[in-house]
N, C-alpha and C positions, 0 to 999 in steps of 0.2 A: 176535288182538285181536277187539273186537268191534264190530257193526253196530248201533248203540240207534236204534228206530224207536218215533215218536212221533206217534198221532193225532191232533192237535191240531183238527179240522174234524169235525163231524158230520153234514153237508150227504151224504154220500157214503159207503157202507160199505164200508171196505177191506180183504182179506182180508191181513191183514200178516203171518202165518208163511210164504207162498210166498210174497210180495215180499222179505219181510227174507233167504231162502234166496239168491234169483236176483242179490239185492245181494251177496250171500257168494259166489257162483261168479263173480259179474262182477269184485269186488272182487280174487279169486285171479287173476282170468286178466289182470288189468294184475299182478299181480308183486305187490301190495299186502296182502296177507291181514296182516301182523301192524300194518296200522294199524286207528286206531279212525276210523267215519263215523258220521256222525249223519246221521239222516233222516227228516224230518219232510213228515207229511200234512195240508198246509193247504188251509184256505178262500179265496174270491175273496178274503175282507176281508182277512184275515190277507197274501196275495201282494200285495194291489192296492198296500198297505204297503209293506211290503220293495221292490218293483220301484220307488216313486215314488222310495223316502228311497237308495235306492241307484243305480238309473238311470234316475232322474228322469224315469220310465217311470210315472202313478200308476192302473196298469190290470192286471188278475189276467193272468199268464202260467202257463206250464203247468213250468218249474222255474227256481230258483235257487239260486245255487251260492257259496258261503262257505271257499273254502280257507283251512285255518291253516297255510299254510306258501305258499309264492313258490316256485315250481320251473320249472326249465326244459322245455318239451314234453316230457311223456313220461317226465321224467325224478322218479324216486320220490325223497321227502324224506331228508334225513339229519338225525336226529334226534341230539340232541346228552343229553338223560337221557329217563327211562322216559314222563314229560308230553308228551311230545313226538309221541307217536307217534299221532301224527291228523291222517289225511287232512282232515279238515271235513269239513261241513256240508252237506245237499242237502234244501233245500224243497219238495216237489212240488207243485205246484198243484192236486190230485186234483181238487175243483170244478168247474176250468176244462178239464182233461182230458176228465171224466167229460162234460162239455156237448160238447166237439168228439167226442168219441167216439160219442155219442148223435145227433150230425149226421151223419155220416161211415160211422157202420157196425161202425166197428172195434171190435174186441175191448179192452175197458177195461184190464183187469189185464196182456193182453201192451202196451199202449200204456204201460203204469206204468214196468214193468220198462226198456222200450227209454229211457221219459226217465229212470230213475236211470241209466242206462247214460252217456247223455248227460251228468247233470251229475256223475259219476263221470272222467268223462274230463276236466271244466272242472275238476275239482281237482288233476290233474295238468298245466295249464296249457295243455291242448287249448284255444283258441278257434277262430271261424269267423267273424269278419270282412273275410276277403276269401276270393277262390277254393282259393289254395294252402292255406291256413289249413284253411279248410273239408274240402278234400280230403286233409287230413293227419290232420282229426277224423274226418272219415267213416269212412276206412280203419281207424282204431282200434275205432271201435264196433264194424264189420261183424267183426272180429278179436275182439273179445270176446265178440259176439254168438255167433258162430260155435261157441265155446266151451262156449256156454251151452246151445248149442241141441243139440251134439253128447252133452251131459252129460242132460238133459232130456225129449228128444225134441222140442222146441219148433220152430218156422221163424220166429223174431225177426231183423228187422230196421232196420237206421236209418231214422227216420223222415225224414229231413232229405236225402233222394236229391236232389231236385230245387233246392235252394236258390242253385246256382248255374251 
């Protein structure tokens, strides 16, 4: 199936055939290749949006995550006819990235890749609001990451070490 990536911001230029690629090996190494993701590169304006009307958050974050399907951790959808087979939705906030990136140092397009990783995991109902949680998402990224970086040559990792 396939990965449909969508520039919607022009604040920020994104090299999207290596991102749309790195969503496709992350995508395989959760077990999920024959679902379809959508993935979109938005603006502060564009996130500042989505994060209010959704979690009543109304401030640019750097991803949001749209599952069309309810699953249990980890666990991959069972689609019931051929529409069915869609993981969702992954907003990136490349804007807001690209500015924390510009403070920090870090390399922009490996910081892309690690948050679709991130909100790749939220659509298999990976959360991190509490330690255990957290330590259950973490393990997964570094697990795919791993994957990715073995396939690549890459040394991508979770951004999210310290958070609890």
């Amino acid at each position: 199936m396939s990965v449909v990536l969508r520039n919607a911001q022009k604040a920020v230029p994104v090299r999207r055939a290596p991102l749309r690629r790195a969503v496709c090996v992350l995508r395989a190494a959760l077990g999920a290749s024959r679902f379809d993701v959508g993935l979109v590169c938005a603006g502060n304006g564009l996130m500042r949006r989505l994060n209010g009307a959704y979690r009543q958050r109304p401030e640019p974050t750097d991803v949001l995550s749209f599952p069309f399907h309810e699953v249990a951790v980890g666990e991959l959808p069972r689609p019931r006819c051929r529409d069915e087979y869609n993981l969702g939705d992954i907003f990136l906030g490349v804007e807001y990235i690209h500015q924390q990136c510009r403070a920090t140092g870090e390399d922009f397009d490996g910081v892309l890749v690690v948050t679709a990783a991130h909100g790749l995991c939220h659509l298999l109902g990976y959360q991190h609001n509490t330690k255990s949680n957290w330590q259950q998402m973490y393990q997964k990224e570094v697990e795919i990451l791993e994957e990715l970086n073995r396939l690549t040559g890459t040394s991508l990792r979770p951004l999210t070490a310290g958070l609890f």
